[in-house]
Rosetta silent file (secondary structure, phi, psi, omega in degrees, C-alpha in Angstrom):
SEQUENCE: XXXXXXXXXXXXXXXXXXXXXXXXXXXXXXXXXXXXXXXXXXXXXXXXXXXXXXXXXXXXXXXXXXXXXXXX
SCORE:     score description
SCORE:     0.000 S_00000001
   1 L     0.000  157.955 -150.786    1.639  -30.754  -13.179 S_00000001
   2 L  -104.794  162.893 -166.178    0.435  -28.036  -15.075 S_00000001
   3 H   -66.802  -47.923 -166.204    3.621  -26.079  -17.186 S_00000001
   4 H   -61.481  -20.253 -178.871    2.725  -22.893  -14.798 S_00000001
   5 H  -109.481   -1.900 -167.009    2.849  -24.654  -11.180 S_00000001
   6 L  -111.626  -32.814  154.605    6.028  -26.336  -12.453 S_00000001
   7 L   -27.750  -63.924 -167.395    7.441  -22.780  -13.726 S_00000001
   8 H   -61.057  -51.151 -147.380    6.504  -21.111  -10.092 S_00000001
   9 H   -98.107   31.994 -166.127    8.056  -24.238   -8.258 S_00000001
  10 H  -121.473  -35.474 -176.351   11.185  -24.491  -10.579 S_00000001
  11 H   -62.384  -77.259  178.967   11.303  -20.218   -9.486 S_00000001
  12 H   -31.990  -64.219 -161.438   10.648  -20.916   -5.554 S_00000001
  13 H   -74.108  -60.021  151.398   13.778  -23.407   -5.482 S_00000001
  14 H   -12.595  -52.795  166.865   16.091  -20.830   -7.120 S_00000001
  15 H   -57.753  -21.990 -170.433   14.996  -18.566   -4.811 S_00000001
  16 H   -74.600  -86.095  174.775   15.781  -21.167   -2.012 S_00000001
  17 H    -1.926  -83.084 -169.614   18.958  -21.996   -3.762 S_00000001
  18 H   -47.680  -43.391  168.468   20.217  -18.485   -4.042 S_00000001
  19 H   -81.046    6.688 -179.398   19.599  -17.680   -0.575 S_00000001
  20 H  -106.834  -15.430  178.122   21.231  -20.803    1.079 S_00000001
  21 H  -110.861   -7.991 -172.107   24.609  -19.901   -1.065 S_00000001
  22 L  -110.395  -19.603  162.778   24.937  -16.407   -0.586 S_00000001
  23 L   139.831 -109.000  171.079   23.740  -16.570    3.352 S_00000001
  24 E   -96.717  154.687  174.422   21.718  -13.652    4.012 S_00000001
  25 E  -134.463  160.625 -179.540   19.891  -11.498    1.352 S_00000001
  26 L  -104.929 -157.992 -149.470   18.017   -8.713    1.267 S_00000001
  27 H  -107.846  -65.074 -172.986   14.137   -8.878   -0.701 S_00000001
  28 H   -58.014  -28.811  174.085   15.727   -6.101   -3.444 S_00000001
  29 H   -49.413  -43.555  174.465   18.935   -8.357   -3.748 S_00000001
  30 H   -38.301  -69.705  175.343   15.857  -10.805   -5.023 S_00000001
  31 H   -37.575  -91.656  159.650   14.667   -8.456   -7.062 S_00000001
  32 H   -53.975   21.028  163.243   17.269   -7.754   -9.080 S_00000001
  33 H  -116.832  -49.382  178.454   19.092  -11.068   -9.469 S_00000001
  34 H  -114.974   21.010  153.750   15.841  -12.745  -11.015 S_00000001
  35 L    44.798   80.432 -169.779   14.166   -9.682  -12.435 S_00000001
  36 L  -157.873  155.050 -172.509   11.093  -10.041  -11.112 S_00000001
  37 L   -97.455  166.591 -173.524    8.861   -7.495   -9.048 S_00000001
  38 H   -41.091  -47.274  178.206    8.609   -7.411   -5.890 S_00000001
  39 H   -66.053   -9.821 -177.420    4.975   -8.693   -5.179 S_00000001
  40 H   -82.150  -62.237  150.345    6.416  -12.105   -6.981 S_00000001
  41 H   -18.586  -82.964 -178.163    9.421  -12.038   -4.838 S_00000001
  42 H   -46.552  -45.177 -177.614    7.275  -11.519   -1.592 S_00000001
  43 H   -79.612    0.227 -175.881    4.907  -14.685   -2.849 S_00000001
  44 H  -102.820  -21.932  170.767    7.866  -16.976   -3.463 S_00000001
  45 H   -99.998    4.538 -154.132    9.073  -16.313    0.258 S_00000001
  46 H  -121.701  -38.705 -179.802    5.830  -16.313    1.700 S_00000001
  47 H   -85.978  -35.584  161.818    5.506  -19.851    0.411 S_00000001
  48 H   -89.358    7.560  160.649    9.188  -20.841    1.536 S_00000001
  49 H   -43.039  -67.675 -174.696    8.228  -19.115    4.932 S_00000001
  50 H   -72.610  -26.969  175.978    5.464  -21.496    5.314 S_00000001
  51 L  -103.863   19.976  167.055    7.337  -24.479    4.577 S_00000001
  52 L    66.972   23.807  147.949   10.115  -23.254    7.420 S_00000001
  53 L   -59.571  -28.548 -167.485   12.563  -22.730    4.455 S_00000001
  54 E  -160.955  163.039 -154.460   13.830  -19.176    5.004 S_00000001
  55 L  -146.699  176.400  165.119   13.391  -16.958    8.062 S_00000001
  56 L  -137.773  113.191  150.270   13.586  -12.864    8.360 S_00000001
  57 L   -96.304   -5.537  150.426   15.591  -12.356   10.962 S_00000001
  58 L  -160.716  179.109 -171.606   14.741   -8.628   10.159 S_00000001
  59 L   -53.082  108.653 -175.654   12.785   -6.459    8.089 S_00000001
  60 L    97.650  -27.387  162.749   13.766   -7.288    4.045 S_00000001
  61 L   -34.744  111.012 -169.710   16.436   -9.753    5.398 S_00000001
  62 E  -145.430  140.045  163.028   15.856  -13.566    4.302 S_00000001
  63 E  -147.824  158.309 -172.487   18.156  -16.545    5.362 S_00000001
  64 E   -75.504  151.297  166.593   17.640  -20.161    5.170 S_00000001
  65 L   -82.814 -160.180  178.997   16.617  -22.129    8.525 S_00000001
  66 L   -95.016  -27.797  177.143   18.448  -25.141    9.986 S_00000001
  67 L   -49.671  122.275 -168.344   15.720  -27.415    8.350 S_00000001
  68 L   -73.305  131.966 -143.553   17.555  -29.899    6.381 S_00000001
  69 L  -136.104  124.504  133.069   15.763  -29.794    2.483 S_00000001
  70 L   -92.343  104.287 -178.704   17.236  -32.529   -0.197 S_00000001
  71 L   -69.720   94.777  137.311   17.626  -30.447   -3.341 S_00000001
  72 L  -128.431    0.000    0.000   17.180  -32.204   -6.463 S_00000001
């Protein structure tokens, strides 16, 4: 894996992470915990979206789904 896809997916699971221990979060909560802009944010959920990782149950909102994900 190239150092740059292993960066983004080392980023993505953090993002996972963070939002499976604190419950729900909001997108700016994102923002500011891993100092990152928004549009980065938005492409790191848009990719755990798609793999039924996290959910919006409203607008800015992100909580993990019931799929069960072994984290190592």
């Amino acid at each position: 894996m190239s150092p740059s896809t292993d960066r983004m997916l080392n980023r993505v699971k953090s993002v996972y992470l963070f939002i499976r221990k604190r419950g729900t979060v909001t997108t700016q909560e994102l923002v500011e915990e891993f100092d990152m802009t928004q549009r980065t944010i938005q492409r790191d959920l848009n990719i755990l979206t798609y793999n039924n990782l996290v959910k919006s149950p409203s607008r800015g909102k992100w909580t993990v789904t019931k799929r069960k994900v072994n984290v190592s």
